[in-house]
C-alpha positions as CSV (number, residue, x, y, z in Angstrom):
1,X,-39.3,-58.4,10.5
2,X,-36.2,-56.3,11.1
3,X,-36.9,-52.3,13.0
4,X,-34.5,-49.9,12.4
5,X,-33.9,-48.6,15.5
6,X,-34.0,-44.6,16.1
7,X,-30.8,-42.6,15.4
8,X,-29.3,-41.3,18.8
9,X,-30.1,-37.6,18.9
10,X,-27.7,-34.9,18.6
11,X,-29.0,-32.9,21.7
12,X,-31.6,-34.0,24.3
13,X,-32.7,-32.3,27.0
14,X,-35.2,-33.5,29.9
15,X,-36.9,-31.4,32.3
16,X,-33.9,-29.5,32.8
17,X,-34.0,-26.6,35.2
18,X,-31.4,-23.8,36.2
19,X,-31.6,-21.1,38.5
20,X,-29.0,-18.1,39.9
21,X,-30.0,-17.6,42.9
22,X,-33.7,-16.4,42.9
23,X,-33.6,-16.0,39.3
24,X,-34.9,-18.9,37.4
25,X,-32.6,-19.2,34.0
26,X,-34.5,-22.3,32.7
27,X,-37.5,-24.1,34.0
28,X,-38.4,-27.2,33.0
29,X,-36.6,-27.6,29.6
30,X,-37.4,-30.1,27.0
31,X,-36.3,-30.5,23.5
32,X,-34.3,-32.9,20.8
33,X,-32.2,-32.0,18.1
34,X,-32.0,-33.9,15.2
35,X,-28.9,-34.7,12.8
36,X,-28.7,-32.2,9.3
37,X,-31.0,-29.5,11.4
38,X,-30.6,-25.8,11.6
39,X,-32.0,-24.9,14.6
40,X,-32.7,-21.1,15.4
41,X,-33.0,-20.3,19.4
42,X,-34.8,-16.7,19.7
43,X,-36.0,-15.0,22.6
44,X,-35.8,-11.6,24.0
45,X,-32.9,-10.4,26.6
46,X,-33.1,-12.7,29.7
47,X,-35.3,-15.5,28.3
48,X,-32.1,-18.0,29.0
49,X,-30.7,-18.4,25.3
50,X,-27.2,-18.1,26.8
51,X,-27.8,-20.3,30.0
52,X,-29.2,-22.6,27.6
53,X,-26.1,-23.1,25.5
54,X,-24.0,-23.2,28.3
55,X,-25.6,-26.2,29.6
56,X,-25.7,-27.6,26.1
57,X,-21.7,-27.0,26.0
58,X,-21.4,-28.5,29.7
59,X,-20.1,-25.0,30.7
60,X,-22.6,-25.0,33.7
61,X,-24.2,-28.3,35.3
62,X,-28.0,-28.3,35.7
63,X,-30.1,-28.1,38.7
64,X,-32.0,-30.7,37.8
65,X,-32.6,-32.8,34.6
66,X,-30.9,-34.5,32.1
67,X,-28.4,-33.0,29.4
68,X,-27.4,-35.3,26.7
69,X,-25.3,-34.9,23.9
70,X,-25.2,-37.8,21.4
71,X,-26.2,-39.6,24.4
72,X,-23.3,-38.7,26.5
73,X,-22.5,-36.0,28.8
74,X,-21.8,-32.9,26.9
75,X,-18.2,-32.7,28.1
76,X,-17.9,-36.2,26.6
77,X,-18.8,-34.3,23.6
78,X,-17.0,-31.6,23.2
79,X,-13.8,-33.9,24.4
80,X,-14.4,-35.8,21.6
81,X,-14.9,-33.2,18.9
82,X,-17.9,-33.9,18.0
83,X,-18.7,-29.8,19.3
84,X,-17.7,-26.9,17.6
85,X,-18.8,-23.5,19.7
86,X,-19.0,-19.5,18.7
87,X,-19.9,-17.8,21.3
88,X,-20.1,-14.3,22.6
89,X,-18.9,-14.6,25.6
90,X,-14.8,-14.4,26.3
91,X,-12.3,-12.9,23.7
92,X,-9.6,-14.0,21.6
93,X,-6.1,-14.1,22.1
94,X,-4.3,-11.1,21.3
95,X,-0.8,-11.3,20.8
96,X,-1.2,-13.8,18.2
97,X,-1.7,-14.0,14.5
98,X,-5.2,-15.2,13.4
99,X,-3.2,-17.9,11.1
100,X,-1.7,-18.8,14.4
101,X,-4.4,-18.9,16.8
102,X,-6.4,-21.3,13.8
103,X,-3.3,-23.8,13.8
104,X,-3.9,-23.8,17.7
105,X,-8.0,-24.9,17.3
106,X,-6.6,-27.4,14.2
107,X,-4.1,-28.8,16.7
108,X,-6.3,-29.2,19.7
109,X,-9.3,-30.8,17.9
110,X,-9.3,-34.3,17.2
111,X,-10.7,-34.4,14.0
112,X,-8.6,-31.5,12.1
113,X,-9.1,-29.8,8.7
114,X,-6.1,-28.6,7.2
115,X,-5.4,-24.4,8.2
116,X,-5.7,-23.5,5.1
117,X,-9.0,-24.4,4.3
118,X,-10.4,-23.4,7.2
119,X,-9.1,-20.1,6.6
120,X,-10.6,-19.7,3.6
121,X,-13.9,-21.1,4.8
122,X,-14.6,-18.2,7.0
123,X,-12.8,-16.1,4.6
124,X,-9.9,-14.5,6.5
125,X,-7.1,-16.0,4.1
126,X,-6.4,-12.8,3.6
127,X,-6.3,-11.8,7.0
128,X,-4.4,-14.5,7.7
129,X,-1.1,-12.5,8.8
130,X,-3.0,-10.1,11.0
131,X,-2.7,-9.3,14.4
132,X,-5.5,-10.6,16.4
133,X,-5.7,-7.1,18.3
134,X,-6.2,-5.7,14.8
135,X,-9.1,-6.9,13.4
136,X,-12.5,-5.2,13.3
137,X,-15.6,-6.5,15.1
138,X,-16.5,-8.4,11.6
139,X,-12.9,-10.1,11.4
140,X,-12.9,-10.9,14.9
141,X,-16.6,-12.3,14.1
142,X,-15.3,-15.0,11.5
143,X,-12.2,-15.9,13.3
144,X,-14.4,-17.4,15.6
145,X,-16.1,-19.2,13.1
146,X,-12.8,-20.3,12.1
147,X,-12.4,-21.5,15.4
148,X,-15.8,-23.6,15.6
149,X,-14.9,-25.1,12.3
150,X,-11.7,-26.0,12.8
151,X,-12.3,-30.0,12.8
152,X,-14.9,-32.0,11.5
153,X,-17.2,-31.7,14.6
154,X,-20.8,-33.2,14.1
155,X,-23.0,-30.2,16.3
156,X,-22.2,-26.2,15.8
157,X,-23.4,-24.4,18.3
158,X,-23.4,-20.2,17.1
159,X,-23.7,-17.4,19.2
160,X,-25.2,-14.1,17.8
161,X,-22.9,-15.0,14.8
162,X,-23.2,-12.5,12.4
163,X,-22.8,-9.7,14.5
164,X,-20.7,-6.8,13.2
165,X,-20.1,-8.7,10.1
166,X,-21.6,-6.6,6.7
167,X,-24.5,-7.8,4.6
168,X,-21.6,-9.8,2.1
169,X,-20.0,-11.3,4.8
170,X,-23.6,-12.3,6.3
171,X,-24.5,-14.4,3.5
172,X,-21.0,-15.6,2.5
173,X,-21.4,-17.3,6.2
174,X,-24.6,-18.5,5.6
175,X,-23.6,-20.3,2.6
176,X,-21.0,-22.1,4.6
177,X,-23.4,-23.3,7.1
178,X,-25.6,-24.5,4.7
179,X,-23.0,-26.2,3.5
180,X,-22.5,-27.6,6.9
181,X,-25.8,-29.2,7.2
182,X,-26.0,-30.8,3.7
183,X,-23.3,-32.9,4.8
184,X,-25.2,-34.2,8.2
185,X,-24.2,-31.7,10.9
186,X,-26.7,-30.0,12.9
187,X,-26.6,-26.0,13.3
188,X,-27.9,-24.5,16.4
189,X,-27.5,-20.5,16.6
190,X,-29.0,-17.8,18.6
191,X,-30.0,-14.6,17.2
192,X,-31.5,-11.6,16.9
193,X,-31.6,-11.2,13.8
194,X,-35.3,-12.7,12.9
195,X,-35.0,-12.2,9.4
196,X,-31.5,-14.9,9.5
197,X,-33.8,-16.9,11.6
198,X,-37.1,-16.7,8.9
199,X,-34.7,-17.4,5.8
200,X,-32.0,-20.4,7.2
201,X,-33.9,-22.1,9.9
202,X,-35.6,-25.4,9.2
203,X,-36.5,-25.1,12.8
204,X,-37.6,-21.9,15.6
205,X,-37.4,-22.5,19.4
206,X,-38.9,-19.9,20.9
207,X,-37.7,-19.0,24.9
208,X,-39.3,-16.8,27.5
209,X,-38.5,-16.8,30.9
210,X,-36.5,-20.0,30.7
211,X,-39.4,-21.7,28.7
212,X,-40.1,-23.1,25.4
213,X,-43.0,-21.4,24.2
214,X,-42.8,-22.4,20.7
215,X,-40.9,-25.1,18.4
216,X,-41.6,-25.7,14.9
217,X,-41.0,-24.1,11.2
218,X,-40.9,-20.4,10.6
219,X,-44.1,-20.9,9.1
220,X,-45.7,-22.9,12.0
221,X,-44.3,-20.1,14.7
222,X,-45.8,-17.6,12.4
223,X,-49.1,-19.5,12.7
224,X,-49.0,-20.2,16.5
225,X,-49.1,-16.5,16.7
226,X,-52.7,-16.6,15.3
227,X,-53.0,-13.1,14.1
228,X,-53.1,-11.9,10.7
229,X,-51.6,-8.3,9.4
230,X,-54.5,-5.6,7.9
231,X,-53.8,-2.5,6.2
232,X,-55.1,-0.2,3.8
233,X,-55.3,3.4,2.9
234,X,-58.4,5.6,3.3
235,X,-60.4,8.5,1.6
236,X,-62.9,11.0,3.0
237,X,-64.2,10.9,6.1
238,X,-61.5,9.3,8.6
239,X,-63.4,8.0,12.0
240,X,-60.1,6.7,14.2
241,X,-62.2,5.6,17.0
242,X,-65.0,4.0,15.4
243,X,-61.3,1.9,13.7
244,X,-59.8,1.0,17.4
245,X,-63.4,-0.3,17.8
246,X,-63.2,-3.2,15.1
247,X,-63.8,-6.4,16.5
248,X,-61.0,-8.6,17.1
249,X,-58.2,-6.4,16.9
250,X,-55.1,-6.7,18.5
251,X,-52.8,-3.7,17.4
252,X,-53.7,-0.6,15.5
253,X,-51.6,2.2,14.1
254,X,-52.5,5.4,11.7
255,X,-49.7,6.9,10.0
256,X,-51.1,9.8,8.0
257,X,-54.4,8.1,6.4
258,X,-52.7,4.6,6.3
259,X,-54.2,2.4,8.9
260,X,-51.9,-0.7,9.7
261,X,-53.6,-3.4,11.8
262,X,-53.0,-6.9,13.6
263,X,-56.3,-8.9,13.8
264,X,-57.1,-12.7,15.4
265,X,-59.9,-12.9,12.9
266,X,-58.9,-10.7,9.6
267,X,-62.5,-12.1,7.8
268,X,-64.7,-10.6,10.6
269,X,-62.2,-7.6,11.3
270,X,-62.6,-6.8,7.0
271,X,-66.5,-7.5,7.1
272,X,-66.8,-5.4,10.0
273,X,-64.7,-2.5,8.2
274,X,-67.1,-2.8,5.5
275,X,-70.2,-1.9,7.3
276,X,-68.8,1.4,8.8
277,X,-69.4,2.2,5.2
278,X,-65.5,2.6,5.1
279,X,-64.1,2.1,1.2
280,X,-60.3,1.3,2.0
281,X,-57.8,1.6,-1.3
282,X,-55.2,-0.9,-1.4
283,X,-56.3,-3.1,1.2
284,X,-53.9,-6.2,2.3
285,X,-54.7,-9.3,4.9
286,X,-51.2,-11.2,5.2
287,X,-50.0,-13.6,7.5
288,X,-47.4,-11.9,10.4
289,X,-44.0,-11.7,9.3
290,X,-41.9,-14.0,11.8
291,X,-40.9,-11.0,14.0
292,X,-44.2,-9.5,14.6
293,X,-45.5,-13.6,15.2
294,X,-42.2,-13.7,18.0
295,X,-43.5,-10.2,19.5
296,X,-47.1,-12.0,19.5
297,X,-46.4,-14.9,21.0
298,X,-44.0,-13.5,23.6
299,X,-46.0,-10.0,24.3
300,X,-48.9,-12.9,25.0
301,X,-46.9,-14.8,27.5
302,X,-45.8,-11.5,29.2
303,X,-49.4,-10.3,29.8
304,X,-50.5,-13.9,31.3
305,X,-47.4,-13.2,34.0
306,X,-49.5,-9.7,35.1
């Protein structure tokens, strides 16, 4: 009997730890990526999205732990373009065309695409002839992309991508990377934009304080966060506190005679509502978008560190 063994993954990391100082950046670290994933990395300012990526890039070594890379080192990686990055961090040469500066990143990669389709893949052909110093925070935006896509690299790695760039732009990009991933690549890009993360990610890793407090689908996250969203809109009588006292609740807002509330148990929360002899209008139980679940989960972490 012949076993197929395992495919090598695209990203592994073991126990991995990093620390400034007295500041830890990432504790204790483990996760895989997989090939054809899109991978979304949230957490809020200072949970170690960025340290994180720059260990996966082999920008900073770890304290302790193990960083692989299609089971080599990561600068092995990017060395042998299997890496493309977009990152934040550092800016663009100036004094340069932006057709220029993409015949550069087509030069230096090992696996090139011809300029001009990478041009038109992040859709600055006609931008093409621009100053680098002249471009909007958009344009600068997909130039980097340009950049990261230069070569036929088998890991993306995106940083905040879409900043700055309109809602047209947004999707256009989007549509590449999709793209990107039907052919076998793996997407991995931090944002803060929740609603990119809800509607492209096949996968959310949630970071706080350097830890992974949550991996799975959108849906799954969403789950983890085991609250429900209640609202509805009342009539007569209006009794606020004999509301905040509903069992189970979580959060609780009144805007005008609209009561909007978060619940771990929306069944008893309702039945409870009901015997107040309260007749809400309009009344909705739904699931938590994948924001207010990521606010959950990581409000819930914060509150355990008190």
């Amino acid at each position: 009997m012949t076993t197929t063994a395992a495919p090598t993954p695209v990203v592994s990391f073991e126990n991995v730890h990093k620390s400034y100082g007295a500041v830890r950046a990432v504790s204790d670290l483990s996760l895989t990526l997989h090939p054809g994933e899109t991978v979304a990395l949230l957490g809020p300012n200072g949970a170690g999205k960025s340290s994180t990526l720059d260990l996966l890039l082999g920008l900073r070594p770890a304290d302790s732990g193990s960083v692989k890379l299609f089971g080599t080192t990561p600068q092995q990686a990017v060395a042998a373009g299997r890496v493309g990055a977009m990152l934040q961090s550092g800016g663009l040469m100036e004094e340069v065309k932006v057709r220029e500066l993409v015949q550069l990143a087509c030069a230096l990669h090992p696996k090139p695409y011809p300029v001009a389709d990478v041009l038109a893949q992040a859709g600055i052909g006609q931008i093409a002839d621009r100053m680098v110093n002249k471009l909007s925070g958009g344009q600068e935006q997909r130039v980097r992309f340009a950049l990261a896509t230069a070569g036929a690299s088998d890991l993306i790695v995106l940083d905040e991508p879409t900043t700055g760039m309109d809602v047209t732009s947004r999707q256009s990009f989007w549509a590449t990377m999709r793209e990107q991933t039907r052919q076998g690549r793996t997407v991995l890009f931090a944002t803060h934009y929740l609603e990119e993360a809800d509607a492209i990610a096949d996968r959310v890793l949630v970071l706080h304080g350097g830890r992974l407090l949550a991996d799975g689908t959108a849906a799954e996250i969403k789950a983890k966060a085991g609250a429900r969203r209640i609202s509805f809109d009342l009539e007569g009588p209006l009794d606020e506190a004999a509301l905040r006292r509903l069992p189970f609740l979580s959060t609780f807002s009144l805007s005008g005679r609209t009561v909007r509330m978060q619940s771990h148990d929306a069944d008893a929360t309702v039945h409870a509502l009901y015997g107040l002899g309260v007749h809400p209008r309009n009344l909705e139980v739904a699931g938590l978008g994948l924001e207010q679940a990521f606010v959950a989960i990581t409000e819930a972490e914060e509150a355990k560190a008190l």
